[in-house]
C-alpha positions in Angstrom: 184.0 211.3 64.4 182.8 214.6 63.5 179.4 215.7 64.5 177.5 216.1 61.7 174.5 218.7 61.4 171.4 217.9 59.3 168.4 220.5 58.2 165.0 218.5 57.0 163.1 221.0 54.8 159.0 220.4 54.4 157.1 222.8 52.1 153.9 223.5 54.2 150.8 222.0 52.2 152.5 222.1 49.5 150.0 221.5 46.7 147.9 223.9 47.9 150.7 226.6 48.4 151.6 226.5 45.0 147.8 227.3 43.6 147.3 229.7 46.2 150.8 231.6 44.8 149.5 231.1 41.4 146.2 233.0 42.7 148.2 236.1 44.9 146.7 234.4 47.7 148.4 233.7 50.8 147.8 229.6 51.9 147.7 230.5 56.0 144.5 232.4 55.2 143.0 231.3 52.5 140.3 228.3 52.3 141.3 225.7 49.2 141.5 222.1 48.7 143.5 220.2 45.3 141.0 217.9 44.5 139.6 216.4 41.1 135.9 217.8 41.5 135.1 216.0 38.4 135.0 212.8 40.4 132.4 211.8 42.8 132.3 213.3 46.6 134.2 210.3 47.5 137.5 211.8 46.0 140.6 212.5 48.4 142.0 215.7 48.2 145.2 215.8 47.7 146.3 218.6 49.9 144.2 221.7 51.8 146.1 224.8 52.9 147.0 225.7 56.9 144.2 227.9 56.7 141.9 224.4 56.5 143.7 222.7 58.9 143.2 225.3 61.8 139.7 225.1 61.0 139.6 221.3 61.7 139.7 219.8 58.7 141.9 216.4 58.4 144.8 216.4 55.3 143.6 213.8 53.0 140.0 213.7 53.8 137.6 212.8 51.1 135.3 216.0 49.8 132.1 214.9 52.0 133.8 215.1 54.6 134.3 218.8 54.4 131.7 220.2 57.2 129.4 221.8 54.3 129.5 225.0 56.4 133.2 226.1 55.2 133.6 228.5 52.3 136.4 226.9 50.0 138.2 227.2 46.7 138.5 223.6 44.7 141.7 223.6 42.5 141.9 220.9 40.0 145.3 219.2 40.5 148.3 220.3 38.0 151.0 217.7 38.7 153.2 219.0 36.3 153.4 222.2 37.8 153.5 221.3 41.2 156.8 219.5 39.7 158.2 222.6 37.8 158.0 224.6 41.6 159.6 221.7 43.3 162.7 221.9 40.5 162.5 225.5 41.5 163.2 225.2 44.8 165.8 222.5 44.4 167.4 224.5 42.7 167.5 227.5 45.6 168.7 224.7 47.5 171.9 224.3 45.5 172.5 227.9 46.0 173.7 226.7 49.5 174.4 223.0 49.4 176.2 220.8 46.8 173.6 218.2 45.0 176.1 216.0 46.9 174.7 216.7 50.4 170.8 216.9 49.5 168.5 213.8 49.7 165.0 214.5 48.3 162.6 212.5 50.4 159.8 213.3 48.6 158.2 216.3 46.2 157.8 218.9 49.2 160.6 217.3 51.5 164.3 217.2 51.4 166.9 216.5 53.9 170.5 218.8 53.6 174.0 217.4 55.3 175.1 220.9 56.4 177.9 220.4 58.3 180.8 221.6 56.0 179.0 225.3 55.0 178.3 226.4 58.3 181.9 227.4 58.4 182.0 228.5 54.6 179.0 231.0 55.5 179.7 232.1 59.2 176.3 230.7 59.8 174.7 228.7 62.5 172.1 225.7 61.2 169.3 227.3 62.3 170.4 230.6 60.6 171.3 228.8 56.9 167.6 227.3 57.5 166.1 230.5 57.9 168.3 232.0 55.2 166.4 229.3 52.7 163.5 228.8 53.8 163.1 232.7 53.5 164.4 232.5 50.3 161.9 229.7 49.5 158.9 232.4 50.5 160.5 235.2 48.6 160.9 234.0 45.6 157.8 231.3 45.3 155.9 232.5 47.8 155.6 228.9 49.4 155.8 228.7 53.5 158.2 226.1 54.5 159.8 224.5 57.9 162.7 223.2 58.9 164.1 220.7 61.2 167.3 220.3 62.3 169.1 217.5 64.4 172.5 215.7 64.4 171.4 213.3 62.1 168.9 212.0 59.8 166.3 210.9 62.4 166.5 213.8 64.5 166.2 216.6 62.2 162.9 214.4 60.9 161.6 214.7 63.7 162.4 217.8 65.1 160.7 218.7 61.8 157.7 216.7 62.3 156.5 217.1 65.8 159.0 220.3 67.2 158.9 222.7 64.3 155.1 222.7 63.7 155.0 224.3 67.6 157.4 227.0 66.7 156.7 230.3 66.1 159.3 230.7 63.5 158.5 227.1 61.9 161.7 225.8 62.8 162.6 222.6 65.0 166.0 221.6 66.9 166.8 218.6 68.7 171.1 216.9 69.8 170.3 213.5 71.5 170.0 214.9 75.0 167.2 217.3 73.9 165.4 214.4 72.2 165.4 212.4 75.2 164.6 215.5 77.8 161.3 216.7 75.9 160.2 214.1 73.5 160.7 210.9 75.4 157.4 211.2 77.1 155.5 212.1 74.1 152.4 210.7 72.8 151.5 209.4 70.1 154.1 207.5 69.2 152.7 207.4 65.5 153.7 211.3 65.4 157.6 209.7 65.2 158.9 209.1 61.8 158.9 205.1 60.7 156.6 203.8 63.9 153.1 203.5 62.2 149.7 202.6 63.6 150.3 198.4 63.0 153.8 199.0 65.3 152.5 201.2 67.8 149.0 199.2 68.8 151.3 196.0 69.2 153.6 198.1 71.5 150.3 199.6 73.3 149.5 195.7 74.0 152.8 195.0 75.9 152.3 198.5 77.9 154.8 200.3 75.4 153.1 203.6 74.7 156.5 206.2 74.7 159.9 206.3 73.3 161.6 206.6 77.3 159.1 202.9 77.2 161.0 201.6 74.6 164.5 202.4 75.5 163.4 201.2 78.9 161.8 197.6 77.3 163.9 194.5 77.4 165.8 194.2 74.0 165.6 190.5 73.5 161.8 191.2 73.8 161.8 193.8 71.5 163.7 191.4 69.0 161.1 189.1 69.0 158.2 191.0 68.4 159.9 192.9 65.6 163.3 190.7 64.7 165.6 193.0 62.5 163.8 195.9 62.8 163.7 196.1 66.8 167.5 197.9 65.4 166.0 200.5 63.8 163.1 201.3 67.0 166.0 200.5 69.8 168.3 203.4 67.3 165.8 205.8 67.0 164.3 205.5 71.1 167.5 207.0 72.0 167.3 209.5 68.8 170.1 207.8 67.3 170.8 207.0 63.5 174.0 205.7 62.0 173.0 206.7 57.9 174.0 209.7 56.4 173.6 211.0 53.2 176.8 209.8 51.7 175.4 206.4 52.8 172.0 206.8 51.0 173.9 208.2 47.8 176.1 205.3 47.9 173.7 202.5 48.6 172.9 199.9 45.4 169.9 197.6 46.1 170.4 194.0 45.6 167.6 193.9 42.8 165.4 196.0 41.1 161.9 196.2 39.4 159.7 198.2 37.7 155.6 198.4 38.6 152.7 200.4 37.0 149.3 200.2 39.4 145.7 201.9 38.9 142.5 201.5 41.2 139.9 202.1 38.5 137.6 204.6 37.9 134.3 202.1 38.3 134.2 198.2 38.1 135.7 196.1 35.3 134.3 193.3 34.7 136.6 190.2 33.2 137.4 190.9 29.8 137.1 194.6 30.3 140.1 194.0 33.1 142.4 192.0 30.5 142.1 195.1 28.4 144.0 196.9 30.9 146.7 194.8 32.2 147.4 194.4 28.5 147.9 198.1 28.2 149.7 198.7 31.2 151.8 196.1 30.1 152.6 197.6 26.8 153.5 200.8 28.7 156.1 198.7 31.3 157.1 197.3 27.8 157.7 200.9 26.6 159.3 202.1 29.9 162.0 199.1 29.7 163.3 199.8 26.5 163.8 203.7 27.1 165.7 202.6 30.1 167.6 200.7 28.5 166.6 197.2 31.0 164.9 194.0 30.6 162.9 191.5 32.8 162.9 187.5 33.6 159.9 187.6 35.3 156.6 189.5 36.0 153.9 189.9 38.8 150.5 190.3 38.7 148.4 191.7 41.0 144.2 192.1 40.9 142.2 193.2 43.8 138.0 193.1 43.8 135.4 195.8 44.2 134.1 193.7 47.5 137.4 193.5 48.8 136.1 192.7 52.4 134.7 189.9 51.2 136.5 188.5 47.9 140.4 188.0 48.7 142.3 189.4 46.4 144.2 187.6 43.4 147.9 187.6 42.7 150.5 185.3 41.0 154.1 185.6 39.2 155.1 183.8 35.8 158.8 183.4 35.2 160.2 184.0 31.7 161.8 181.3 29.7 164.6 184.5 28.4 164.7 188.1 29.6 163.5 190.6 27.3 161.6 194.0 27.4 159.9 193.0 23.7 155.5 193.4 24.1 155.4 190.7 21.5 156.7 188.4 24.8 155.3 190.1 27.9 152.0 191.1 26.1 151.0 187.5 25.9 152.6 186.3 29.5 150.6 188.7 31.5 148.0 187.5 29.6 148.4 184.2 30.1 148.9 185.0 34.1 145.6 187.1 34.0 143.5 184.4 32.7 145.0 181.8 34.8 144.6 183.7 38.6 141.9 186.3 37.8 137.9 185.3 39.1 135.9 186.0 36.6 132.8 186.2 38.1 133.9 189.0 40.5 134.3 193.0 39.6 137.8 194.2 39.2 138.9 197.5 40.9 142.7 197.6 41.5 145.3 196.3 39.0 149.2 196.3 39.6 152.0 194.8 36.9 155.5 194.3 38.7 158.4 193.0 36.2 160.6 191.4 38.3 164.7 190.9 38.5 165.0 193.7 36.3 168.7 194.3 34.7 171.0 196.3 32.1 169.9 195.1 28.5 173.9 194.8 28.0 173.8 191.9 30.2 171.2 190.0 28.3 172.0 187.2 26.0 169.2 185.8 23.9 167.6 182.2 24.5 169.1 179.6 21.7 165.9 178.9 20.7 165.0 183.0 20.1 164.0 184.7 17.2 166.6 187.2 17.3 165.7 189.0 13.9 161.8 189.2 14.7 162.5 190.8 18.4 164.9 193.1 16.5 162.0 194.1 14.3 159.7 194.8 17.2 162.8 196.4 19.3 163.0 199.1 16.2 159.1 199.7 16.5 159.1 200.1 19.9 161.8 202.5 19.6 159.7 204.6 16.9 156.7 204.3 19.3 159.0 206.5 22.2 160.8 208.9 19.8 156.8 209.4 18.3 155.8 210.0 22.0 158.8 212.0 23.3 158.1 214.7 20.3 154.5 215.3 20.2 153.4 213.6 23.2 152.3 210.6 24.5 149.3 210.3 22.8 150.6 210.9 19.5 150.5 207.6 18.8 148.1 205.2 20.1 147.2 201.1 19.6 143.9 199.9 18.7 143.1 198.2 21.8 143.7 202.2 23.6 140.4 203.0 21.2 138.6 200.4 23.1 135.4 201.5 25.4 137.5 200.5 28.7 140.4 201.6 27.7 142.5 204.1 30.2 145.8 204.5 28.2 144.7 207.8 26.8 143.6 209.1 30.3 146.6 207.9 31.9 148.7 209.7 29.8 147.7 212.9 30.9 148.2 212.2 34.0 151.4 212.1 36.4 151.2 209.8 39.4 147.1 209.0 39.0 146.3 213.0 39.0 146.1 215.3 36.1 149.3 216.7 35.3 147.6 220.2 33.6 148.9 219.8 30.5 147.9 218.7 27.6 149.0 215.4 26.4 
């Protein structure tokens, strides 16, 4: 089989780079954190720039624990645009390689099958990843690394732990160079997939290095971890059958669709119905713009005194699939008042609809009434085409007007954090 060569592209603080470009200031220098001042002190910040770092200063620390001595500029998040400069890049990206080849990890981190352009462009790896991440900093002015390895894993972590000690921000590791610098290295969280839960239950048996765990007795391994001893064997001897085409080509057995929110201060029991009702009329929303319906739904509530009040969490199966409010409204209703302590704050909510499917597989219940869900399919239709043209808050139910009510705040935000725009 042909070896295949992989680049894994990270766009340094990412955030933070894009408002210092959008200030003409230069993120390895300059002091600035993306938080939501407008909270308390508490508040994570979402990213800090280099220039932070070097200084000491953790990446999603909270904004008291910034040492009150350092001078720093506090940028309100902008999700949106932090999107619109990711779509830029991607875009650069396909300058060089076909959408075909390029998996998006996440918002600042994509990994690129390069195998077949090397040739095309007389170009080693590491020169194609200089040759875009340059690009990258020309045009955008966002710093960026790059990790490359013979497959997935490696160029991850070539990324992650070899590329930040480079001075040209650039990483490379085959197998053999895995094994002869890295196999020793500690901590094993700094490895990609081995978090702190594996690696203190490893410490325990003595296992504190990758050379440890190719070394440990596989059975063992196996029954500590069952299936996924595969994946920490693979990866101990920086090996990884997936490729991209795999990941493109991969189907999960079932899907779902989940809207969470930890809230802004306690709600209290009726207060906390309020908002599973509206999440749920957003899922409900969200389901018939894609086009899907559900059989089932999940409901998850979590306490202010978490340590000390278990959380509460139950399912409720559906007697016919459907993506109508007029059906799930009520059922997570129902499911709310049946598992949620009243007596206890609420702080955390999360709605999963379950067994989700095409709505061109659905077939109504005998005993459905067909014509009223058609009624309230054709408003909830109106509702999106309302919201798609002049926003999402263009239109608005009653219960959105209540006190408590977080619909309208949520909507101008993208992922929990204000997108910038106005809804």
């Amino acid at each position: 089989m042909k070896e295949r060569l992989y680049l894994c592209i990270d766009l340094k603080s990412f955030y933070a780079s894009v408002e210092c470009a959008k200030r003409g200031l230069d993120a390895m220098t300059t002091n600035l954190v993306v938080a939501d001042m407008s909270r308390t002190e508490k508040t994570i910040c979402l990213a800090i720039t280099p220039a932070m770092k070097a200084l000491g200063v953790k990446n999603r620390c909270r904004i008291f624990e910034i040492p009150p001595h350092i001078k720093y500029i506090a940028a309100t998040p902008r999700m949106q645009l932090y999107i619109d400069y990711a779509a830029e890049i991607y875009s650069i990206y396909l300058k060089y390689v076909s959408k075909d080849d390029i998996h998006v990890y996440s918002i600042d981190e994509a990994f690129m099958d390069v195998t077949d352009y090397l040739a095309l462009y007389g170009l080693s790896a590491r020169e194609l990843g200089v040759k875009i991440i340059s690009e990258i900093y020309d045009t955008l002015q966002i710093h960026a690394t790059c990790g490359i390895g013979t497959n997935l894993y490696l160029a991850k972590v070539a990324l992650d732990i070899t590329a930040k000690h480079a001075p040209d921000f650039i990483g490379e590791l085959t197998p053999e160079s895995y094994q002869q610098t890295l196999w020793t290295h500690k901590p094993l969280t700094d490895f990609w997939r081995i978090g702190a839960g594996t690696a203190k239950k490893l410490a325990s048996y003595g296992i504190f290095t990758m050379e440890d765990i190719a070394k440990a007795d596989e059975d063992f391994l196996y029954h500590l971890f069952g299936i996924d001893a595969e994946l920490l064997i693979d990866h101990a001897y920086g090996q990884e059958p997936v490729t991209i085409a795999d990941i493109k080509t991969y189907k999960p057995g079932f899907n779902c669709l989940s809207s969470g929110q930890v809230l802004s201060c306690d709600y209290h029991f009726e207060d906390g119905k309020l908002i599973v009702k509206e999440m749920m009329d957003l899922l409900c929303l969200e389901l018939v713009e894609k086009h899907l319906v559900t059989s089932s739904l999940s409901l998850y509530v979590g306490y202010a005194n978490r340590l000390h009040v278990p959380s509460s969490h139950g399912q409720t199966a559906l007697d016919d699939a459907t993506n109508a409010d007029l059906l799930l409204i009520p059922a997570i209703t129902a499911l709310y008042e049946k598992i949620v302590k009243p007596q206890f704050p609420i702080k955390r909510v999360n709605i999963s609809c379950n067994n989700v499917k095409p709505e061109e597989y659905h077939q109504y219940h005998f005993f459905t009434d067909a014509a009223e869900l058609e009624k309230n399919r054709k408003m909830q239709e109106a509702v999106i085409n309302i919201k798609q043209k002049f926003g999402k808050n263009a239109i608005l139910k009653g219960m959105n007007l209540e006190e408590h009510a977080t619909t309208r705040e949520r909507n101008m935000q993208i992922g929990g954090h204000r997108s910038g725009e106005k809804a």
